[in-house]
C-alpha positions as CSV (number, residue, x, y, z in Angstrom):
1,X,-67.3,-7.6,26.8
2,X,-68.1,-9.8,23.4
3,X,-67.2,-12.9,23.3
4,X,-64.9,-14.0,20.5
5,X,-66.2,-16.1,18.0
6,X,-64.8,-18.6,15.4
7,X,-66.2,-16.5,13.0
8,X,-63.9,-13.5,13.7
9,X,-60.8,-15.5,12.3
10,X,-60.2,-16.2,8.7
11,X,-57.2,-18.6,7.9
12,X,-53.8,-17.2,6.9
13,X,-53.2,-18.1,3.1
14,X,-50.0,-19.7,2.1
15,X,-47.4,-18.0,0.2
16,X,-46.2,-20.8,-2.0
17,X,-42.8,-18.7,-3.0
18,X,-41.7,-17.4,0.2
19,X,-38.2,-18.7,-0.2
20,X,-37.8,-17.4,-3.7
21,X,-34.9,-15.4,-4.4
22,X,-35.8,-12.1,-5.6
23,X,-32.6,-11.2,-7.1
24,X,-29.8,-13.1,-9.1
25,X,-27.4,-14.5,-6.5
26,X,-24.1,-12.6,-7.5
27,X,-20.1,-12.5,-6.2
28,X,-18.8,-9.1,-4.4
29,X,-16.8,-8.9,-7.8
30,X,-19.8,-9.7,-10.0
31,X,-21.8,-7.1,-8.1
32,X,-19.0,-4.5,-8.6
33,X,-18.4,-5.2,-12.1
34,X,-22.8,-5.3,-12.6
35,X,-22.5,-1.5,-10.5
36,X,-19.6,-0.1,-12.8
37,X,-21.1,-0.7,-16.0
38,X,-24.2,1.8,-15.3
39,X,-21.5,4.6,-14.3
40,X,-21.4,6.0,-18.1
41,X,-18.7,8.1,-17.2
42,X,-16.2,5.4,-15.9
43,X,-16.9,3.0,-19.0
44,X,-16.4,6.3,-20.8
45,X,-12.9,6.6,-19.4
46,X,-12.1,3.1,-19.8
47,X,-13.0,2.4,-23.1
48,X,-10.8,5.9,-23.9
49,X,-7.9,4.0,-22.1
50,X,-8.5,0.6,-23.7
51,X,-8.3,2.5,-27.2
52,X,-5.2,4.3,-26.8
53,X,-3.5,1.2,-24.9
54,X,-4.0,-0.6,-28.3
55,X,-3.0,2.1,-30.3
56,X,0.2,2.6,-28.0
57,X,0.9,-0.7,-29.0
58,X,-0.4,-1.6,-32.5
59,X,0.1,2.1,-34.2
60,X,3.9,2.2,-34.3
61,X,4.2,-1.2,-35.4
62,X,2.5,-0.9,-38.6
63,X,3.2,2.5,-39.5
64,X,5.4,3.3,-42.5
65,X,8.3,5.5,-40.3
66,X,10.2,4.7,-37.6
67,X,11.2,7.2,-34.7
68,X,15.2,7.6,-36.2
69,X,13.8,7.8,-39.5
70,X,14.8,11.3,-40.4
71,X,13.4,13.1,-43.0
72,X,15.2,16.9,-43.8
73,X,12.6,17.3,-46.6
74,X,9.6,17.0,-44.8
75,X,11.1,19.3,-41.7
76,X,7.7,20.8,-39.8
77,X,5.1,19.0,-42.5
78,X,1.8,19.8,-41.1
79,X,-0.6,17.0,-40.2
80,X,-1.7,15.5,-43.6
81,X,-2.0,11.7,-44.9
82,X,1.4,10.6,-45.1
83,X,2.1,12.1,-41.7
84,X,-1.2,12.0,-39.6
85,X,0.0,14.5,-36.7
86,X,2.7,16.4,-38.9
87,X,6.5,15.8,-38.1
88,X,9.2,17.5,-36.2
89,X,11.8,19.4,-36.8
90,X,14.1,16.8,-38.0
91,X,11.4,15.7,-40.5
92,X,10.3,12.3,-38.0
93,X,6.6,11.4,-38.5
94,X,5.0,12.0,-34.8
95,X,2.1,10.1,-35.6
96,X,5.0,7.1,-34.6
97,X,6.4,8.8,-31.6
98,X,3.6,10.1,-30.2
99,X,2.2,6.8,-29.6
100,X,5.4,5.1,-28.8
101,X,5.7,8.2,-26.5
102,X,2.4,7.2,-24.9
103,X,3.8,3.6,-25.0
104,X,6.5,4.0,-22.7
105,X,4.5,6.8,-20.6
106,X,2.1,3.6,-19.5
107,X,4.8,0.8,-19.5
108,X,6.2,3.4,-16.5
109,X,3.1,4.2,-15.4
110,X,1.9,0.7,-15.1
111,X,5.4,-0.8,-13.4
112,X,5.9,2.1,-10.7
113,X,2.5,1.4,-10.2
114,X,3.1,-2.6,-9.9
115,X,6.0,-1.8,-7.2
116,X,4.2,-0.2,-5.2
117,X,1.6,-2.1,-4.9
118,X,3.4,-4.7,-3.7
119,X,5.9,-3.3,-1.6
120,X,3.3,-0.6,-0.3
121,X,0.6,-3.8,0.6
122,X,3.0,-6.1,1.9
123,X,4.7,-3.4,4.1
124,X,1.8,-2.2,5.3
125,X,0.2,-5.2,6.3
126,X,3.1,-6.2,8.2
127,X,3.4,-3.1,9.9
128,X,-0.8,-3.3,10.8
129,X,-0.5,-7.0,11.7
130,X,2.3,-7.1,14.3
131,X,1.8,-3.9,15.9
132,X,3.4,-2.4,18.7
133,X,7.5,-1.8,18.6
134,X,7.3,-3.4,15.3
135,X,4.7,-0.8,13.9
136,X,6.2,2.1,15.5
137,X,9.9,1.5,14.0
138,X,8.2,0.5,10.3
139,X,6.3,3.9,10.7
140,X,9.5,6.3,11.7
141,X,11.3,4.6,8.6
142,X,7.8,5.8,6.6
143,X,8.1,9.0,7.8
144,X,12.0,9.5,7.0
145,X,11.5,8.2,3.4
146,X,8.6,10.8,3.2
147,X,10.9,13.5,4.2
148,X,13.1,13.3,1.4
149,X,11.9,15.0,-1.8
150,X,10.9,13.0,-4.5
151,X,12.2,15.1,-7.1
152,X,15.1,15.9,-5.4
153,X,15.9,11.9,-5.3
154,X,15.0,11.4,-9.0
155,X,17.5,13.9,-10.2
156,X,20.1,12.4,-7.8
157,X,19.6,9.3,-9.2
158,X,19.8,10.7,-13.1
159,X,22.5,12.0,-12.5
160,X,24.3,8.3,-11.3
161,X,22.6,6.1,-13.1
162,X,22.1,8.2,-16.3
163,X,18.9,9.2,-17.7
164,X,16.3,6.4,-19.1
165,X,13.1,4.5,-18.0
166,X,15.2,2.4,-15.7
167,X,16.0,5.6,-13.4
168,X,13.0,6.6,-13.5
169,X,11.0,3.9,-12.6
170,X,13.2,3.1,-9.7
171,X,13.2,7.0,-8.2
172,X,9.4,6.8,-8.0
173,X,9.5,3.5,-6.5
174,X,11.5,4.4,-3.8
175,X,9.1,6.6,-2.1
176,X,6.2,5.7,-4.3
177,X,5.0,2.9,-2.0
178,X,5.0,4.8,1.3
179,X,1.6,6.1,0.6
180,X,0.0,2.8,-0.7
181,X,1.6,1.3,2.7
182,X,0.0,3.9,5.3
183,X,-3.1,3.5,3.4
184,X,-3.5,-0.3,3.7
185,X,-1.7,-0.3,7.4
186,X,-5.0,2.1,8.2
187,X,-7.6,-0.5,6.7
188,X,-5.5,-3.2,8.1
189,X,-5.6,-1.8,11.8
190,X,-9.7,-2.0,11.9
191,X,-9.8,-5.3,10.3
192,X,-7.3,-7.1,12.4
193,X,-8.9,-7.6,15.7
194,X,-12.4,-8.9,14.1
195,X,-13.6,-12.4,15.3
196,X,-12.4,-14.0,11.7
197,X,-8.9,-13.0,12.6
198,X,-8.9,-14.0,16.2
199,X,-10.6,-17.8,15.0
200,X,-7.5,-17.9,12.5
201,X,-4.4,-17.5,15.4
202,X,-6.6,-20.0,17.1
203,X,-6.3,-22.7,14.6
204,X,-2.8,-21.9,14.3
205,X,-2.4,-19.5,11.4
206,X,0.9,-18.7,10.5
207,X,1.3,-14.6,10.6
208,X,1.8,-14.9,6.9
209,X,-1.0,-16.7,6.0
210,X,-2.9,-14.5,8.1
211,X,-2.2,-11.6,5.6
212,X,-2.1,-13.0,2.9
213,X,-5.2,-14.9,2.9
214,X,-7.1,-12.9,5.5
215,X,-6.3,-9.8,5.6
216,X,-5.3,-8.5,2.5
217,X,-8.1,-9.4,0.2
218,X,-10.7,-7.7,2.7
219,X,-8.9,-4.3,1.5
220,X,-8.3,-5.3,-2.4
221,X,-10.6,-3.1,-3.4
222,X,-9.5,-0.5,-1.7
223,X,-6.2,-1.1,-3.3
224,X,-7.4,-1.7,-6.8
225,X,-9.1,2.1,-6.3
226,X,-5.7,3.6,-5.8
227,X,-4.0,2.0,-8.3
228,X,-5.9,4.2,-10.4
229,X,-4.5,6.8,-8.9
230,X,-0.7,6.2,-8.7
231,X,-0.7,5.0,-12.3
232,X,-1.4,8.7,-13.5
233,X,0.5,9.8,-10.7
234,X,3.9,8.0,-12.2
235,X,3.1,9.2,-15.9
236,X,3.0,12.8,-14.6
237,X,6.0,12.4,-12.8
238,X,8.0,11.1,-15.5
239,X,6.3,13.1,-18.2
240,X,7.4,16.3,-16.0
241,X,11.0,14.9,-15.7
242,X,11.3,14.5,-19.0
243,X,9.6,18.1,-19.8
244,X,12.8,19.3,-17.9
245,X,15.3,17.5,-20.1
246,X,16.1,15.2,-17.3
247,X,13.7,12.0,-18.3
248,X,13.7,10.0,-21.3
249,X,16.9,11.1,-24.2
250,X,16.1,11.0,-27.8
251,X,15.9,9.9,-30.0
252,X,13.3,7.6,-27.8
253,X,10.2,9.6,-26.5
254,X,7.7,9.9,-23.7
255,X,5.0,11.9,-23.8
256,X,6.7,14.4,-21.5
257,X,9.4,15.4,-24.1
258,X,7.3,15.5,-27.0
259,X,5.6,18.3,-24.8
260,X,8.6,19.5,-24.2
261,X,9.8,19.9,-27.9
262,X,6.1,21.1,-28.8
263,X,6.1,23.7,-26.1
264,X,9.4,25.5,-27.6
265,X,7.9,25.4,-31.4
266,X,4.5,25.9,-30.3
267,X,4.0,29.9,-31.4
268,X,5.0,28.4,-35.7
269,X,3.9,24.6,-35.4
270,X,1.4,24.2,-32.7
271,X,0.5,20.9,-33.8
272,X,3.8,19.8,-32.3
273,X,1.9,20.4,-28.9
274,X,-1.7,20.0,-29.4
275,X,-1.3,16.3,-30.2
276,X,0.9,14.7,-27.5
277,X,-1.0,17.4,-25.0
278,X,-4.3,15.8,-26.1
279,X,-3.2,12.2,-25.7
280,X,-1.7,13.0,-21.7
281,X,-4.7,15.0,-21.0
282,X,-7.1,11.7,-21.7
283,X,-4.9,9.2,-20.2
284,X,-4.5,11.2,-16.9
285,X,-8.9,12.0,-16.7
286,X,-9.8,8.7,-18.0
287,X,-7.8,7.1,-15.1
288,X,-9.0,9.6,-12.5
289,X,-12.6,8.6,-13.9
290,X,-12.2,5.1,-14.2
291,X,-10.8,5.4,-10.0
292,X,-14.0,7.3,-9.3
293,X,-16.0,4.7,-10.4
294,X,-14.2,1.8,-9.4
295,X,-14.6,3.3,-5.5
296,X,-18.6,3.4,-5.9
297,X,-18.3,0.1,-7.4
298,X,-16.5,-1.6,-4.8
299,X,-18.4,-0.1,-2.2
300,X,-20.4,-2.5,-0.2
301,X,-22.4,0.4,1.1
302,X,-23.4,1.7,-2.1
303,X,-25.2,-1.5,-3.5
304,X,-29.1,-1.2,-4.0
């Protein structure tokens, strides 16, 4: 056997940067937000709904005509540049109520939307935190709410309360939340028994604390996801009430009963339709868009 020799070894050489940071030291949220602006398709969608948000609210407030502005000599104009989109058939410019029409779409949208994320994230994290009878009876009272038709409840309610955005808003937040709150009890359930949880009732933590600040914001982005989904979710729902002459009454308008009044003059003044149809049809994909890329954004397991 050789023997070894000194001259067999060579020193190691010193790396003089091997504590450098390779990479930019970001947030979760900063790393979400870095992931969602390569997704073309989501900044797509949300520069789509940024646009028509602003013209929603800008557009009827400087335009010449008002939605009870009626006009009997200018009945079924077609689109031209004193009425962009044409006008009805009571001679009202639907350039104006097709974006106020779209403004009170999203102002329902956007509160049905707020309601149930709060009742749906609070109930469910009180109904994954405490467990056991608690859970079981918060769950049964899930499960009868999600029994009763949500149409069936909206029209009940119509017909009490009267039509407008106020019935509306509350008949879809009345059975709106349920799926927000089984969604956030199910992320709540894994999360609960980890060690940080556990170190928290050992110091003391008040239950509420303990959801609020510990439990909650480890499925935010989870919830943020399916906002995007619940806010198109409430637009249809309202738009189709209102397609059924049960929604919003004129003379306001929603985008649902613009539809509604295109649909029945659609074979002599299709522009009645297109328009309005156009506007729901890129509100409801930009959202769904805009959701799809918030969920590979906020995925921890899809960061590179």
């Amino acid at each position: 056997m050789e023997s070894i020799s000194k001259d067999m070894f060579q020193p190691a050489q010193k790396t003089t940067n091997a504590d450098a940071i390779v990479r930019p030291s970001l947030t979760y949220w900063q790393d979400a937000w870095r992931r969602l602006r390569t997704n073309k398709m989501a900044m797509g969608g949300l520069f789509v709904l940024i646009v028509i948000a602003l013209l929603a609210i800008i557009a009827p407030m400087i335009s010449k005509h008002t939605i009870y502005e009626i006009n009997l000599e200018a009945v079924n104009k077609k689109p031209s540049w004193a009425h962009l989109f044409g006008t009805d058939d009571f001679g009202r410019d639907q350039w104006t109520r097709v974006w106020l029409g779209t403004r009170i779409s999203l102002f329902i949208g956007l509160v049905a939307a707020t309601l149930d994320l709060v009742i749906g994230v609070l109930y469910g994290g009180i109904s994954a935190y405490f467990g056991g009878k608690v859970d079981t009876v918060m769950q049964r009272i899930i499960e009868i709410i999600y029994s009763v038709p949500l149409l069936l409840l909206a029209i009940i309610l119509i017909v009490f309360m009267g039509p407008g955005i106020k019935s509306i808003i509350i008949a879809y937040a009345l059975t709106g939340w349920v799926g927000m709150a089984r969604l956030v009890r199910g992320q709540l359930l894994l999360v609960k028994e980890q060690e940080f949880v556990l170190a928290a009732r050992t110091l003391g933590a008040k239950p509420w604390r303990i959801i609020m600040q510990h439990l909650i914001p480890n499925v935010i982005g989870l919830v943020i996801v399916q906002i995007t989904f619940i806010v198109p979710t409430a637009i249809f729902f309202e738009s189709f009430l209102s397609f059924i002459g049960v929604g919003i009454r004129p003379p306001m308008a929603s985008l649902g009963s613009l539809i509604n009044d295109g649909a029945k003059a659609m074979r002599n003044y299709s522009f009645m339709l297109i328009y309005p149809t156009i506007v729901f049809s890129l509100i409801l994909l930009s959202f769904n868009v805009v959701g799809d890329g918030l969920r590979d954004a906020l995925d921890p397991k899809m960061r590179k």
